[in-house]
N, CA, C and O of each residue as an XYZ file, in Angstrom:
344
protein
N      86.970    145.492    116.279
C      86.300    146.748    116.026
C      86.414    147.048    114.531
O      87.261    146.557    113.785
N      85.532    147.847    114.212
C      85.242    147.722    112.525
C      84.765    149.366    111.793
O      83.547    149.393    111.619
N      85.032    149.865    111.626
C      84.471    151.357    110.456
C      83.072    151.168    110.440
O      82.343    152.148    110.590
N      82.576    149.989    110.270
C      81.276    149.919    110.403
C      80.372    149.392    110.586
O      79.456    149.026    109.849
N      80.679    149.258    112.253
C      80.153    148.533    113.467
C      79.330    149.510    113.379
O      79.285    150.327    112.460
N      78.429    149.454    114.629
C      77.422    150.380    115.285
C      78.129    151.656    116.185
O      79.213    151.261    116.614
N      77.946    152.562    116.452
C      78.539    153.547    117.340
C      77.424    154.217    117.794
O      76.494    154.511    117.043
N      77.447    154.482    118.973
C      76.752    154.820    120.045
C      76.907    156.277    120.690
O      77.832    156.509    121.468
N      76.083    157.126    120.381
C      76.167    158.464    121.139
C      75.809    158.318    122.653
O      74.953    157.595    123.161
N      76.813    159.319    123.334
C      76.219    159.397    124.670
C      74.780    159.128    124.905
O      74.449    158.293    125.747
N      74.135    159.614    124.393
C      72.874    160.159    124.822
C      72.337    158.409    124.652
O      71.713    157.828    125.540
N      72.644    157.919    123.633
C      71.835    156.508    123.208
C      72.067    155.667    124.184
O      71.146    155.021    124.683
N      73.620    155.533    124.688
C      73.940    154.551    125.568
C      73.094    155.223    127.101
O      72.563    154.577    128.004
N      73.185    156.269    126.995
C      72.323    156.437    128.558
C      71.042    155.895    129.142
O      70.649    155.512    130.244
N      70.438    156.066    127.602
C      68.881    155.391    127.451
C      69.047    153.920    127.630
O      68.280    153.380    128.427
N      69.570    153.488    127.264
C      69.988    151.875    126.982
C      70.116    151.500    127.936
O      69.430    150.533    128.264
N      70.904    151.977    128.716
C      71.398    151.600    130.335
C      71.022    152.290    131.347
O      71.461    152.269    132.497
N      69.767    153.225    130.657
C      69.338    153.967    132.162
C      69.988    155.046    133.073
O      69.499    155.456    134.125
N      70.846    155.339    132.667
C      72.064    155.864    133.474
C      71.949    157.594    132.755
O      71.443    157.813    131.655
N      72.538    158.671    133.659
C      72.379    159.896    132.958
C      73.853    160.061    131.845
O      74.937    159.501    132.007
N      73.565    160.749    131.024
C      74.558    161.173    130.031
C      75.983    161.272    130.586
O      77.065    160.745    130.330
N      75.483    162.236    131.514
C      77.182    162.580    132.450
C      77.832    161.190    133.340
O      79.049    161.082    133.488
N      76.796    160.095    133.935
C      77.560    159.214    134.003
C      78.336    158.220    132.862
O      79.369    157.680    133.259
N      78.005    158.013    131.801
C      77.816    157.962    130.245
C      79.171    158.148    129.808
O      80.026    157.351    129.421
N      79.158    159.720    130.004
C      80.567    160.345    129.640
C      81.611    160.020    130.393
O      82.557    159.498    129.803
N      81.693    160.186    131.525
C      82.765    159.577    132.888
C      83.004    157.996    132.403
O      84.207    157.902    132.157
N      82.656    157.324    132.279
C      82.810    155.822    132.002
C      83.701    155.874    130.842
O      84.887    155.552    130.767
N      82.946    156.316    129.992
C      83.898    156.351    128.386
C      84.989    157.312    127.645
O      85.592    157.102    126.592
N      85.066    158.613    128.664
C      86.092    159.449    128.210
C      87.248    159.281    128.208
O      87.922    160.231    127.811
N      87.900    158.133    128.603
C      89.506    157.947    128.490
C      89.430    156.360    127.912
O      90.342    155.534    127.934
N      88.237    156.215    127.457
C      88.760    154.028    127.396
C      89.211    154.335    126.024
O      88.858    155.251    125.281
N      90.188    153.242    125.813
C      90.418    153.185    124.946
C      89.643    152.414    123.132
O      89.300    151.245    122.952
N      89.617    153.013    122.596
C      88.596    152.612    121.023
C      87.464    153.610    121.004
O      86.514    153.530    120.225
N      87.617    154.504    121.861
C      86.269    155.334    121.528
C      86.456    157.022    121.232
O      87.071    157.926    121.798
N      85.510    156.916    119.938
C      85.909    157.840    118.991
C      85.653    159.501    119.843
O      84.549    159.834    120.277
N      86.497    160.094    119.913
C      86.644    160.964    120.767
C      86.961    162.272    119.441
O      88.001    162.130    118.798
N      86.118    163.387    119.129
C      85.816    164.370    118.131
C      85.838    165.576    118.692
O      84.699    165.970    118.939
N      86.960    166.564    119.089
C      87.016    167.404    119.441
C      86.796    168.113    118.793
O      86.856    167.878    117.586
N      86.284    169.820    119.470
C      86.564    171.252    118.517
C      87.051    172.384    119.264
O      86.349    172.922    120.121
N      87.971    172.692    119.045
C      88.465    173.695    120.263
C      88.044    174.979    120.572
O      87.635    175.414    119.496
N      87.918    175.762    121.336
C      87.304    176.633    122.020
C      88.121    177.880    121.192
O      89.343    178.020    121.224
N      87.068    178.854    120.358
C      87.589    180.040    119.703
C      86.761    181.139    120.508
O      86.080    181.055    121.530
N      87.092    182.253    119.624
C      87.135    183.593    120.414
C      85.705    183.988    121.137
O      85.678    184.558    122.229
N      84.233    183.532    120.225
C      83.202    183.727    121.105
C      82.451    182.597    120.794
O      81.224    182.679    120.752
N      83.128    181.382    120.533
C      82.336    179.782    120.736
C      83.170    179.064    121.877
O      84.344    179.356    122.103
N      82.430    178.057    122.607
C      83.024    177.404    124.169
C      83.418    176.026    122.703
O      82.875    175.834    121.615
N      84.707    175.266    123.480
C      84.970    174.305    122.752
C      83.816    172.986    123.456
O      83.046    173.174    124.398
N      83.979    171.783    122.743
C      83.240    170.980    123.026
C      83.970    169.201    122.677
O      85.070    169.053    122.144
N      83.175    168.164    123.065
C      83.674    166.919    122.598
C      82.824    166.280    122.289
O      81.925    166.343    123.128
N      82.539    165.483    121.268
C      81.505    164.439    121.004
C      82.158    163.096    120.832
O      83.026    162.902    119.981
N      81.523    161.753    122.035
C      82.123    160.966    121.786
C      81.175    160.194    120.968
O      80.016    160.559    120.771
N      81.917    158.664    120.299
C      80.846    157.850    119.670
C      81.685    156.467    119.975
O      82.757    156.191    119.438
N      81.228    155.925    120.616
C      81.184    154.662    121.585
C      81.144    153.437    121.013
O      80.317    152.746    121.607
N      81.779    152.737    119.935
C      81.553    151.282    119.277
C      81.124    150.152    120.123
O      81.570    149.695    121.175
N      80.264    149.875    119.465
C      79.333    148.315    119.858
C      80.225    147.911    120.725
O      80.237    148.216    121.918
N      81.273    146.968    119.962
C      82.072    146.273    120.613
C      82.541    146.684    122.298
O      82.467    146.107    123.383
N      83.006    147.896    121.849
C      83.286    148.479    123.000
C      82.273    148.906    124.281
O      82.689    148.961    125.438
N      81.229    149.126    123.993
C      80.276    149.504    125.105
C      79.793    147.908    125.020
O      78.844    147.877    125.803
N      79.925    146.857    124.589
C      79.476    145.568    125.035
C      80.304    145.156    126.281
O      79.744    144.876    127.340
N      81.412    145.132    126.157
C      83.022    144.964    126.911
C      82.887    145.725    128.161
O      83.368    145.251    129.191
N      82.352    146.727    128.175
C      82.445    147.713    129.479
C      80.869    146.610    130.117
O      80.804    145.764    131.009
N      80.009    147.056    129.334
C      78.911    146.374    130.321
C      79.076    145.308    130.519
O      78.232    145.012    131.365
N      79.986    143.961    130.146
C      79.909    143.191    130.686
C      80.870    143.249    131.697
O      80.721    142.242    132.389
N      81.974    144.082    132.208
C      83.117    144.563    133.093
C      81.540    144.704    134.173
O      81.062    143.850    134.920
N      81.173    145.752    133.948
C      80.448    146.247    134.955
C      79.317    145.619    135.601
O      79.044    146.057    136.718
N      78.536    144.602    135.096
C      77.904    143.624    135.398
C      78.777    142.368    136.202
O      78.369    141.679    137.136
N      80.175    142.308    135.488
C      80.550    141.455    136.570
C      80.819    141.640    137.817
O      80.438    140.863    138.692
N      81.522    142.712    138.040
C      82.003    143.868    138.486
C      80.470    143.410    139.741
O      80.515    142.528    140.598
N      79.798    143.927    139.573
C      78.321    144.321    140.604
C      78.233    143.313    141.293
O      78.105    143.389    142.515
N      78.300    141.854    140.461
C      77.661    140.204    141.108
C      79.026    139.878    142.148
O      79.123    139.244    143.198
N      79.808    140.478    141.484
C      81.185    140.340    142.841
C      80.808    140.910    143.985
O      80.453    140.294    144.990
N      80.882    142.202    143.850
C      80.845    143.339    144.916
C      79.237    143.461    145.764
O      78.944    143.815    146.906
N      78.570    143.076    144.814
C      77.117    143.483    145.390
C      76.469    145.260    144.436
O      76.970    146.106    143.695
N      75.397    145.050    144.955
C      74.423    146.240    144.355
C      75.317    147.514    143.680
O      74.698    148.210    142.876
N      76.672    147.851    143.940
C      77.226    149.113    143.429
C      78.966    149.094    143.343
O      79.949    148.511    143.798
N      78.609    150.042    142.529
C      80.246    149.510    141.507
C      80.979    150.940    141.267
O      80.729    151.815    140.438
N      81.651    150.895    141.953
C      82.715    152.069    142.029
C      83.801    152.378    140.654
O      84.626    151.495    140.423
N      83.796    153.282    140.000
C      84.293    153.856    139.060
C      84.910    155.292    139.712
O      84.326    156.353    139.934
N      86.208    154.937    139.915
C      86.852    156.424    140.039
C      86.177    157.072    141.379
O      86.258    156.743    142.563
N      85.595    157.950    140.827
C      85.541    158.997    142.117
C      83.949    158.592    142.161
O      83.453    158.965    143.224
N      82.925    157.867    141.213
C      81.685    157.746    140.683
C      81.425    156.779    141.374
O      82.403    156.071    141.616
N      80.134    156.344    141.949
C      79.295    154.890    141.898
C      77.930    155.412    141.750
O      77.154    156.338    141.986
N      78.185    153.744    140.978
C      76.833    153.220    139.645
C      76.305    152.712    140.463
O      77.021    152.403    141.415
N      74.825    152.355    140.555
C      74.045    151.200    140.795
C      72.901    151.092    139.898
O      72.839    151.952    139.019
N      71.983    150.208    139.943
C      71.227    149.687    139.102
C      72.111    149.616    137.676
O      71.621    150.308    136.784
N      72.870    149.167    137.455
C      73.628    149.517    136.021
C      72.996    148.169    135.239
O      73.276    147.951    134.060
């Protein structure tokens, strides 16, 4: 991983993979290498998180999850989540 690899907003990787934002976010909010930009919640603003997802790293997951599918068949369980068409 590199300063200046590619990084990937939610929103980009959703398009990419078809998948909605919020599944997007669930996949990548705890892995580890991904740039995670908090702002905390003040007196009349809601806090928020923006992640940004390195190449490397969203290559690594999709190929997890592609293998992941050809094992199991059509759908791939993440946590409390299942993917299909991924």
């Amino acid at each position: 991983m590199s300063a200046l690899e590619r990084h990937y907003s939610v929103g980009d990787l959703a398009v990419l993979w078809q998948l909605s934002p919020d599944t997007v976010r669930n996949i990548f909010r705890d892995h580890p290498g991904v740039l995670k930009l908090d702002s905390p919640e003040r007196l009349r603003k809601r806090g928020y998180c923006v992640l940004r997802i390195p190449e490397s790293v969203a290559q690594k997951v999709h190929e997890q999850l592609r293998g992941n599918q050809r094992k199991k068949g059509a759908s791939i369980t993440l946590g409390k989540q299942i993917l299909s068409d991924v």
